[in-house]
N, CA, C and O atoms as a Maestro MAE file, in Angstrom:
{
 s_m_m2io_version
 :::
 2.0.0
}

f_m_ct {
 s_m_title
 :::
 protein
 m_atom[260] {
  # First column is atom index #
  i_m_mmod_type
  r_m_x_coord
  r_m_y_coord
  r_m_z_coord
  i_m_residue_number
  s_m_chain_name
  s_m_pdb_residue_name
  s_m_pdb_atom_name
  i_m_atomic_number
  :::
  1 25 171.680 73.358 103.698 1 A "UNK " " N  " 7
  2 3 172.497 73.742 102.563 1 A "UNK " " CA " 6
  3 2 173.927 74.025 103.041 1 A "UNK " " C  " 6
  4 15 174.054 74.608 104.117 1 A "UNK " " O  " 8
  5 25 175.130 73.632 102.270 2 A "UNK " " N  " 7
  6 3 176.025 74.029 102.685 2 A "UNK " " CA " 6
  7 2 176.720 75.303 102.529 2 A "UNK " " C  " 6
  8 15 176.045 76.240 102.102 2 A "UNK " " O  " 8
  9 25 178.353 75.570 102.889 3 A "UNK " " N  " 7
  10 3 178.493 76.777 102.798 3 A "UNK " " CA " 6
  11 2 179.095 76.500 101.504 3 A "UNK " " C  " 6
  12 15 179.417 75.413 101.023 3 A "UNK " " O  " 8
  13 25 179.226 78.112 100.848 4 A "UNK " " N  " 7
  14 3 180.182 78.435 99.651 4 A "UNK " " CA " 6
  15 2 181.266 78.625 99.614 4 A "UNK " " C  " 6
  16 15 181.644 79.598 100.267 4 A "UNK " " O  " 8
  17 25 182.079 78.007 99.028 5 A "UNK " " N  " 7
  18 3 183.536 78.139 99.258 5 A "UNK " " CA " 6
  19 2 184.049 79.500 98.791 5 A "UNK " " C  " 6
  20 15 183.006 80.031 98.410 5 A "UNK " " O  " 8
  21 25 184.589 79.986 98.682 6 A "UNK " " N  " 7
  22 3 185.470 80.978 98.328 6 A "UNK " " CA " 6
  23 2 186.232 80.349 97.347 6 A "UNK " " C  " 6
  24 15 186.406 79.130 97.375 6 A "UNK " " O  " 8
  25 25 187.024 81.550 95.893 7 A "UNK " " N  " 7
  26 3 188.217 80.722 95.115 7 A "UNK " " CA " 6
  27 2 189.315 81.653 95.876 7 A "UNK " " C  " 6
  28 15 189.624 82.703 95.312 7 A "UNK " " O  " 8
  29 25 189.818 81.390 96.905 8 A "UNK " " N  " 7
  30 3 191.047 81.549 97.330 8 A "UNK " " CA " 6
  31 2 192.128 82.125 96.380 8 A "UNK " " C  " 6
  32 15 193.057 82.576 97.050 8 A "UNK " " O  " 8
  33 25 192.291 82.240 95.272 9 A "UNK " " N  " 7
  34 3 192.893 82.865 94.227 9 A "UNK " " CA " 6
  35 2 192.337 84.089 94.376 9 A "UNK " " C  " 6
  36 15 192.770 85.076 94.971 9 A "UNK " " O  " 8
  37 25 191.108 83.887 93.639 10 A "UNK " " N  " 7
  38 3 190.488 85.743 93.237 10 A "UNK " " CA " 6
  39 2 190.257 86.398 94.455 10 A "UNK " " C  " 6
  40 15 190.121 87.621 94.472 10 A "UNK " " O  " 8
  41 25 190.173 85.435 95.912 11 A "UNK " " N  " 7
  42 3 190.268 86.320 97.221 11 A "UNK " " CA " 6
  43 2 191.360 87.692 97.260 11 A "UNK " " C  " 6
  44 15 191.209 88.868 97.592 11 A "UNK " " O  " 8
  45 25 192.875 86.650 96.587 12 A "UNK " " N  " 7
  46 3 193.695 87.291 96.984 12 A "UNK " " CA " 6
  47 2 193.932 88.794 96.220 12 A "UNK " " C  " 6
  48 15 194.586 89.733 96.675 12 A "UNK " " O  " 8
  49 25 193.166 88.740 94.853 13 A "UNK " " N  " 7
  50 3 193.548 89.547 94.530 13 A "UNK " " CA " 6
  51 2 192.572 90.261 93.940 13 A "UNK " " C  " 6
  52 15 192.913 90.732 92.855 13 A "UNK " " O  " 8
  53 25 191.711 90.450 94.211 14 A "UNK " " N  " 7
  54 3 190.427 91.496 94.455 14 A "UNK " " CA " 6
  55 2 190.077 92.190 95.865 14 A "UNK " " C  " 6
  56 15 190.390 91.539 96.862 14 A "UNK " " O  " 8
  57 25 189.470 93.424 96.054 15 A "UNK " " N  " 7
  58 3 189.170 93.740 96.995 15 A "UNK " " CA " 6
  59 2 187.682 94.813 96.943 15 A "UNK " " C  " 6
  60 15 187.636 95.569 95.973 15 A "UNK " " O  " 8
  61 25 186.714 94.865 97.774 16 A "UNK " " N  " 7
  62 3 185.259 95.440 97.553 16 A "UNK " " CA " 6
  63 2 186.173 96.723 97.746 16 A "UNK " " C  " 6
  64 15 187.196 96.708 98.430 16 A "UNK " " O  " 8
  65 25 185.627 97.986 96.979 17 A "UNK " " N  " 7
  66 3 185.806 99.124 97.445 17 A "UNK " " CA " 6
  67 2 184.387 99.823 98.665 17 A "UNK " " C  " 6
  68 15 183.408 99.138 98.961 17 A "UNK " " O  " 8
  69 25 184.604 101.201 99.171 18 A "UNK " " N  " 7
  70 3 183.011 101.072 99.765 18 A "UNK " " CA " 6
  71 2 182.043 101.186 99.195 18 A "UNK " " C  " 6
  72 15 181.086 100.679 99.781 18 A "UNK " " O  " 8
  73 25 181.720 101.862 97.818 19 A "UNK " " N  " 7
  74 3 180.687 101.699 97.115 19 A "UNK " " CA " 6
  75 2 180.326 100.590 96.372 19 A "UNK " " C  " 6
  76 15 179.499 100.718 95.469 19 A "UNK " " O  " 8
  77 25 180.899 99.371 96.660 20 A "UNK " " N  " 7
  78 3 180.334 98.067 96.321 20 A "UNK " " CA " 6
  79 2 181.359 97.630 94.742 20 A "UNK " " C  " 6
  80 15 181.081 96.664 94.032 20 A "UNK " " O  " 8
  81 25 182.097 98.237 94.572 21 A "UNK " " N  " 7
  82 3 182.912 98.257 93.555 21 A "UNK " " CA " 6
  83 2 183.698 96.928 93.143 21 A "UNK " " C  " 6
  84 15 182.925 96.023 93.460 21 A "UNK " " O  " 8
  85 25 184.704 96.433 92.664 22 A "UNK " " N  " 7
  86 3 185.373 95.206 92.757 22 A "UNK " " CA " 6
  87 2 186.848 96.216 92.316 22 A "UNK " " C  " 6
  88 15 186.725 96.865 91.278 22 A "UNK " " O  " 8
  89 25 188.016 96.326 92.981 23 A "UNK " " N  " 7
  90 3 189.195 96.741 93.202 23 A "UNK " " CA " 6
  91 2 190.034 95.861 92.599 23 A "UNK " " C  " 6
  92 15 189.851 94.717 93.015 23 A "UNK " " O  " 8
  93 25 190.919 95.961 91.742 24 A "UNK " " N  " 7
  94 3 192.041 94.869 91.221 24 A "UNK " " CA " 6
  95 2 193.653 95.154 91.083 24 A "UNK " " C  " 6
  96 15 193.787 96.294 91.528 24 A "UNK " " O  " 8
  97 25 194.539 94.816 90.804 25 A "UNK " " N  " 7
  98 3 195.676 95.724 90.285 25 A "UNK " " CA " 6
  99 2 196.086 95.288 89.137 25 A "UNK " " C  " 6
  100 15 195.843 94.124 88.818 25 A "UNK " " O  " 8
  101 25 196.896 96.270 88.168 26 A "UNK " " N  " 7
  102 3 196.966 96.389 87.356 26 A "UNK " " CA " 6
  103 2 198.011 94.726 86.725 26 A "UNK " " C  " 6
  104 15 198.372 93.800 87.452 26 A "UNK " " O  " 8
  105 25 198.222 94.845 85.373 27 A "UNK " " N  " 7
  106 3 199.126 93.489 85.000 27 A "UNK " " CA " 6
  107 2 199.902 93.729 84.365 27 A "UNK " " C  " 6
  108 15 199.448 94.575 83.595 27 A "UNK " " O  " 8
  109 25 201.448 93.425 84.004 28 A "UNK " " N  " 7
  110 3 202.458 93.909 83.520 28 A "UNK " " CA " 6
  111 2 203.711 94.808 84.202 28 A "UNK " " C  " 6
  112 15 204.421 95.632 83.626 28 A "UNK " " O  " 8
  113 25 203.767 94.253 86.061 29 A "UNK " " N  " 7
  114 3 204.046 95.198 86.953 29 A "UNK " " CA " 6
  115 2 205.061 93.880 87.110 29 A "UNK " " C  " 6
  116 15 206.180 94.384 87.203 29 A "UNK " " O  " 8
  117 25 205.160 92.792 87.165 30 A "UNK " " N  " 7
  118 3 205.839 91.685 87.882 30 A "UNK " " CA " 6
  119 2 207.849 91.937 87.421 30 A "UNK " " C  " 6
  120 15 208.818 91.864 88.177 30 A "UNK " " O  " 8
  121 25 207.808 92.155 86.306 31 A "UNK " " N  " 7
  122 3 208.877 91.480 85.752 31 A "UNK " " CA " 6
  123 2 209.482 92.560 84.166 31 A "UNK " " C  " 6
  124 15 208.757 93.214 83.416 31 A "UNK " " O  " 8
  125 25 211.016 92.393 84.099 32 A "UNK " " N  " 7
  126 3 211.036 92.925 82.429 32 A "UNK " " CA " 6
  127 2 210.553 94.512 82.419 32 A "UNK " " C  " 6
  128 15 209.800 94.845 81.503 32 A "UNK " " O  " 8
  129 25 210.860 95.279 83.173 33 A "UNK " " N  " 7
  130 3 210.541 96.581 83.793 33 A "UNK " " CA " 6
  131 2 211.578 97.351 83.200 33 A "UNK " " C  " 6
  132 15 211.271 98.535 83.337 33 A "UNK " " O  " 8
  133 25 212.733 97.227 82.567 34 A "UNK " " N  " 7
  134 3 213.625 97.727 82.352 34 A "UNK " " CA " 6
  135 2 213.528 98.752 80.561 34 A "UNK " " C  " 6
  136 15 213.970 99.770 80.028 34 A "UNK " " O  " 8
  137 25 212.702 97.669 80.308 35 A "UNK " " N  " 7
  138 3 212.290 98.453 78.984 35 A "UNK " " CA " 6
  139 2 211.184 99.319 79.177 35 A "UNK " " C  " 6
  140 15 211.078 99.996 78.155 35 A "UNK " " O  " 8
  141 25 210.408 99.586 79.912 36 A "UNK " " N  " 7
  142 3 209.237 100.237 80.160 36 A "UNK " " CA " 6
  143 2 209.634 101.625 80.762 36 A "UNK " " C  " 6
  144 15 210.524 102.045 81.502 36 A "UNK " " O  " 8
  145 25 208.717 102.061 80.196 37 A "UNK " " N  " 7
  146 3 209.176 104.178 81.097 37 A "UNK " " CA " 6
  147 2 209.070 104.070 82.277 37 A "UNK " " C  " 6
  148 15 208.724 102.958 82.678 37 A "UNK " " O  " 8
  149 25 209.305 105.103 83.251 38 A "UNK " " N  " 7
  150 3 209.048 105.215 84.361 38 A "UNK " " CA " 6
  151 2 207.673 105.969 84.173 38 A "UNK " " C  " 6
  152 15 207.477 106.477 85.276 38 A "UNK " " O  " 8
  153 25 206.477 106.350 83.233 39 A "UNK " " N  " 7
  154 3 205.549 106.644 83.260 39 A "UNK " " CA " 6
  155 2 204.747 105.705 83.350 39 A "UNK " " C  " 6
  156 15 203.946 105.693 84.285 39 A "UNK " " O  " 8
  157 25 204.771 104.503 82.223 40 A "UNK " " N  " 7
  158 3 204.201 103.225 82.340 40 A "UNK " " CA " 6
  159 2 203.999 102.409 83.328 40 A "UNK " " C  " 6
  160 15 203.022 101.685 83.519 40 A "UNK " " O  " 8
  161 25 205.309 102.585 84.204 41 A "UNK " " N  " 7
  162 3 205.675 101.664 85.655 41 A "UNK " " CA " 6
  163 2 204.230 102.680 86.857 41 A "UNK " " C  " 6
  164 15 203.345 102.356 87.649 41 A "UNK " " O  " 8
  165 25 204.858 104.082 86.226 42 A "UNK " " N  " 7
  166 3 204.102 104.701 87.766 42 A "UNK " " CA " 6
  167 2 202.559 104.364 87.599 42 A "UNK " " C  " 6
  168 15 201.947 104.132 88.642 42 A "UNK " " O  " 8
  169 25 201.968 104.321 86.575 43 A "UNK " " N  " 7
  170 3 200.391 104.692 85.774 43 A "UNK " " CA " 6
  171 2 200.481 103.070 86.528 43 A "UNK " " C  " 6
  172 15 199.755 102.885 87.505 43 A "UNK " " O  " 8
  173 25 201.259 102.083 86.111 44 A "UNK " " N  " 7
  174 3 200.392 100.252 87.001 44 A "UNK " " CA " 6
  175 2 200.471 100.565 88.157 44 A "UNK " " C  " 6
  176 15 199.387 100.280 88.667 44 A "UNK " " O  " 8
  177 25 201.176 101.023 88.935 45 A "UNK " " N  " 7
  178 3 200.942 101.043 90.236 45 A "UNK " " CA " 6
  179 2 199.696 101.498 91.094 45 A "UNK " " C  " 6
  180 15 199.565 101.211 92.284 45 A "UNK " " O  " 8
  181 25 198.687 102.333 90.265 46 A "UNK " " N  " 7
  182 3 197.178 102.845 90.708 46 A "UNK " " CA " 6
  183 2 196.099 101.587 90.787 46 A "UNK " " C  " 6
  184 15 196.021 101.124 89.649 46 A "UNK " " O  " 8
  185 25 195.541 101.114 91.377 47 A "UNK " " N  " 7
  186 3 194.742 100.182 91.217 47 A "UNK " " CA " 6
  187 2 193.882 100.660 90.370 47 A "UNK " " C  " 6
  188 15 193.720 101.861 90.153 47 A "UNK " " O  " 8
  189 25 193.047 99.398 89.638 48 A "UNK " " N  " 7
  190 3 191.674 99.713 88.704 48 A "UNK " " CA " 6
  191 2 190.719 98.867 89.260 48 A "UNK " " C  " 6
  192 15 190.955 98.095 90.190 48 A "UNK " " O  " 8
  193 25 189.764 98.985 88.768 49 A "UNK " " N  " 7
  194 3 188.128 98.902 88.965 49 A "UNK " " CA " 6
  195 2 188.167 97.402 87.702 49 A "UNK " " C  " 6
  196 15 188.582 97.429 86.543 49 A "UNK " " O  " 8
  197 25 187.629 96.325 88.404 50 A "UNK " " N  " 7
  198 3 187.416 95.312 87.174 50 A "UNK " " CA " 6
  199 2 186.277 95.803 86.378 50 A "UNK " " C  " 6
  200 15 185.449 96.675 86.642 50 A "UNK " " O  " 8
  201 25 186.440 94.933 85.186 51 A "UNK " " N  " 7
  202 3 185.272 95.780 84.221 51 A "UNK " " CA " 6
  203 2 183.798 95.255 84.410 51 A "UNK " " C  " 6
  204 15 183.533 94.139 84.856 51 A "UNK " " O  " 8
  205 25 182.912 96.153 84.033 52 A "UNK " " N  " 7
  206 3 181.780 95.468 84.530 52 A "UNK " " CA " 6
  207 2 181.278 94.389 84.082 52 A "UNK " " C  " 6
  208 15 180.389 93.857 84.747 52 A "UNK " " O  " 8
  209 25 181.794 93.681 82.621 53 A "UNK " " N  " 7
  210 3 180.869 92.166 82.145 53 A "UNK " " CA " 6
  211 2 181.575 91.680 82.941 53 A "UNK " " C  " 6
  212 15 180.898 90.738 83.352 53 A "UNK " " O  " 8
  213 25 182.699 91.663 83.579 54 A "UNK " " N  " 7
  214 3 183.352 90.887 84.566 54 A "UNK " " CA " 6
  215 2 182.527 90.307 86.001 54 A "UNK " " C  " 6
  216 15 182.330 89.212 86.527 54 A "UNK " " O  " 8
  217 25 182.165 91.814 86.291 55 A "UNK " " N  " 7
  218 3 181.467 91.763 87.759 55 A "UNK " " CA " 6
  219 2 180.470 90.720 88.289 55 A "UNK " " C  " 6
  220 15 180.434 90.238 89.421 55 A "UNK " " O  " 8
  221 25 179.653 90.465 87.217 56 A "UNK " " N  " 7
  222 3 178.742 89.265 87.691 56 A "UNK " " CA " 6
  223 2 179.424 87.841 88.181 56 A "UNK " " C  " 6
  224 15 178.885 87.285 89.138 56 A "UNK " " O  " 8
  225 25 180.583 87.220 87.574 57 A "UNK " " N  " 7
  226 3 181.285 86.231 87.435 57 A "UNK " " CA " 6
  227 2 182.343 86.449 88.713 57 A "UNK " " C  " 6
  228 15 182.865 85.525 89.336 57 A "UNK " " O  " 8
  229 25 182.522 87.714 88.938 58 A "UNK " " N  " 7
  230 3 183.336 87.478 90.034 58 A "UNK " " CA " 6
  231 2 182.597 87.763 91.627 58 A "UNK " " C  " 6
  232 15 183.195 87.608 92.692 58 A "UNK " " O  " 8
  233 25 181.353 88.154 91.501 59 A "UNK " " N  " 7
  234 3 180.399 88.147 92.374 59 A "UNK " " CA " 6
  235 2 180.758 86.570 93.061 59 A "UNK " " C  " 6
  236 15 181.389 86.127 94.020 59 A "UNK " " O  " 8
  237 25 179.774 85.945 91.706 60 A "UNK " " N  " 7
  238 3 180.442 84.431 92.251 60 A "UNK " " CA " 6
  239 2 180.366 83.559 92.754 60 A "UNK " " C  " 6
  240 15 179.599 82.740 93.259 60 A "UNK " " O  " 8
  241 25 182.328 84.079 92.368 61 A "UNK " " N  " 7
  242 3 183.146 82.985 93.211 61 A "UNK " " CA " 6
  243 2 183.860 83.965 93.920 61 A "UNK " " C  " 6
  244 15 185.087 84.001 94.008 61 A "UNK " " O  " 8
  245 25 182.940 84.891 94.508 62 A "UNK " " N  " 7
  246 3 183.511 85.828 95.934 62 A "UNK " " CA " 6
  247 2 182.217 85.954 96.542 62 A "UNK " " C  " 6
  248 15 181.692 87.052 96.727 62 A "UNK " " O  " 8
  249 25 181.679 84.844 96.862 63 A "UNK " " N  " 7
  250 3 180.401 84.984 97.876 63 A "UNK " " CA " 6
  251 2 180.400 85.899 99.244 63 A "UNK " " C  " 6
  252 15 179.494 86.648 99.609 63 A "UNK " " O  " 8
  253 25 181.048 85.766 99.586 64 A "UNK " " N  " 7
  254 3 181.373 86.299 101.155 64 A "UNK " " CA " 6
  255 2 182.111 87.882 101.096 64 A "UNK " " C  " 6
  256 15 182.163 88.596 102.098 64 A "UNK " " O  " 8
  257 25 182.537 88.199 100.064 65 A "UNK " " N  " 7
  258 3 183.246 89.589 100.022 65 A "UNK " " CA " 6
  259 2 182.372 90.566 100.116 65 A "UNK " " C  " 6
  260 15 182.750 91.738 100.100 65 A "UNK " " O  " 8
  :::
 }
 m_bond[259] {
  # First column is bond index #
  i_m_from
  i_m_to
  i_m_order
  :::
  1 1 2 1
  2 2 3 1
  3 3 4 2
  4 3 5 1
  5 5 6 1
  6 6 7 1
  7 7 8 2
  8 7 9 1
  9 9 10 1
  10 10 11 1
  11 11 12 2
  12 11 13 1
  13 13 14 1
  14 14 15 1
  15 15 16 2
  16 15 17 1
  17 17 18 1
  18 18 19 1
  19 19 20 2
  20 19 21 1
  21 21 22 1
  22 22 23 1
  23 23 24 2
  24 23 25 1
  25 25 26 1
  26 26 27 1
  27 27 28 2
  28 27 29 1
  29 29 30 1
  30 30 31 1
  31 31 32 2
  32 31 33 1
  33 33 34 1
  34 34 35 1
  35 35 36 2
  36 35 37 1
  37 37 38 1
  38 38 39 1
  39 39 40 2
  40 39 41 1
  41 41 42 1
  42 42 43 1
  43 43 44 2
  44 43 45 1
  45 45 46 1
  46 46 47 1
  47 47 48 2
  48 47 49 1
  49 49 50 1
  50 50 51 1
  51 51 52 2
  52 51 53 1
  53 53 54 1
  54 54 55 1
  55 55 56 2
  56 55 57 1
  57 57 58 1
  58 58 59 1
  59 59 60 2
  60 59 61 1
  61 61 62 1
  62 62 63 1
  63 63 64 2
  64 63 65 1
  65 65 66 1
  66 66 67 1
  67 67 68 2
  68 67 69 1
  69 69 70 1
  70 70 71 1
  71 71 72 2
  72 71 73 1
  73 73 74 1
  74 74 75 1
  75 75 76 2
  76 75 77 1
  77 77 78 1
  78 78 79 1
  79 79 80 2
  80 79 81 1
  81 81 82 1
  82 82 83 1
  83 83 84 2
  84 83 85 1
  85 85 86 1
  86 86 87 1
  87 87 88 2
  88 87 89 1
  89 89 90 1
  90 90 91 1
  91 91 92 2
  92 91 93 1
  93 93 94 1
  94 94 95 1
  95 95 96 2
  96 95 97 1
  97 97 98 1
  98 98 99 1
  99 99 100 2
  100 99 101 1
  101 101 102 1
  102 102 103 1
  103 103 104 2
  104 103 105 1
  105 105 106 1
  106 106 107 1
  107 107 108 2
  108 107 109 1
  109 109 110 1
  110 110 111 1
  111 111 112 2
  112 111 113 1
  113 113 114 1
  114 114 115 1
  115 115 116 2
  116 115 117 1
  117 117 118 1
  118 118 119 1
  119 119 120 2
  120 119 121 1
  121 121 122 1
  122 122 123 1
  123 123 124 2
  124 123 125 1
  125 125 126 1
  126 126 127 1
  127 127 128 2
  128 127 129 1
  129 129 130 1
  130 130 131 1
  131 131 132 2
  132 131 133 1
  133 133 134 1
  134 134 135 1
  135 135 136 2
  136 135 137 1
  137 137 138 1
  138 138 139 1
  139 139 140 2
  140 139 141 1
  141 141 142 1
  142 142 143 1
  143 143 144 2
  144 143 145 1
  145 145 146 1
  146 146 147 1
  147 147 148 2
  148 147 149 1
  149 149 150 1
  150 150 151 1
  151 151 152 2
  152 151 153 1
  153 153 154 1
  154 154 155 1
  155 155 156 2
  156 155 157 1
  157 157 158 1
  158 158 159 1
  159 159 160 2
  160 159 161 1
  161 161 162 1
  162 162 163 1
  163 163 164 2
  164 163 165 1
  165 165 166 1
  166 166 167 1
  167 167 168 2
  168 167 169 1
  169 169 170 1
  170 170 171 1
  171 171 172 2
  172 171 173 1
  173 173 174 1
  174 174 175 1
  175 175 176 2
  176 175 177 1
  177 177 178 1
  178 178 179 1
  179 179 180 2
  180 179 181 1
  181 181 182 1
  182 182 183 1
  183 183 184 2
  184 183 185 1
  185 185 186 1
  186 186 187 1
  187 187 188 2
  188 187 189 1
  189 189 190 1
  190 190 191 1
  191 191 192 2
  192 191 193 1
  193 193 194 1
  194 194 195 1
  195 195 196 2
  196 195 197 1
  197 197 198 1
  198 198 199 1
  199 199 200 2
  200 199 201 1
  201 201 202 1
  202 202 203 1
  203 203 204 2
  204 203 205 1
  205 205 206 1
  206 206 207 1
  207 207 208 2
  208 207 209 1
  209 209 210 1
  210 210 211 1
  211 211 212 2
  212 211 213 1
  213 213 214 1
  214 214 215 1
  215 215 216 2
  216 215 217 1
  217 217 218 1
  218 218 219 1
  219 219 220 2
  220 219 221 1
  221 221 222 1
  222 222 223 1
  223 223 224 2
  224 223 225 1
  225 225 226 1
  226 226 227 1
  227 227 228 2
  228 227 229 1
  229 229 230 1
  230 230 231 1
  231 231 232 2
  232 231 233 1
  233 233 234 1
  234 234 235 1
  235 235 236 2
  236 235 237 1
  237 237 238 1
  238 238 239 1
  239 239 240 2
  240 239 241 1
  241 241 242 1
  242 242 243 1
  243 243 244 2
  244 243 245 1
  245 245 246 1
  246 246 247 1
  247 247 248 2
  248 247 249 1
  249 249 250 1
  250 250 251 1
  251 251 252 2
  252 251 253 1
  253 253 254 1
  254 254 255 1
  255 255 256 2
  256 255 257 1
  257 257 258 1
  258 258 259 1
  259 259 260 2
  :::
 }
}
């Protein structure tokens, strides 16, 4: 059998926490910041937890994580 590839995308931007978690960062951080509070800006900067109907699907195509 061969190996599983990885999607090199969601590699980059997921990470396992240690309790088996899936780690992400937030969206709306890139760009156009100028209208946004500095509360809004600080609150994206915390990473979040993907949601769980998510988790199965990104299991995956993150075989190896």
């Amino acid at each position: 059998m061969p190996k599983m590839k990885t999607k090199k995308a969601a590699a980059k931007r997921f990470k396992l926490t240690g309790t088996g978690k899936l780690k992400r960062s937030k969206a709306y951080k890139q760009h156009i910041l100028t209208k946004k509070s500095a509360k809004t800006k600080r609150n994206l900067r915390k990473p979040a937890l993907t949601d769980s109907t998510n988790v199965k699907n990104m299991k995956k195509i993150l075989p190896y994580l």
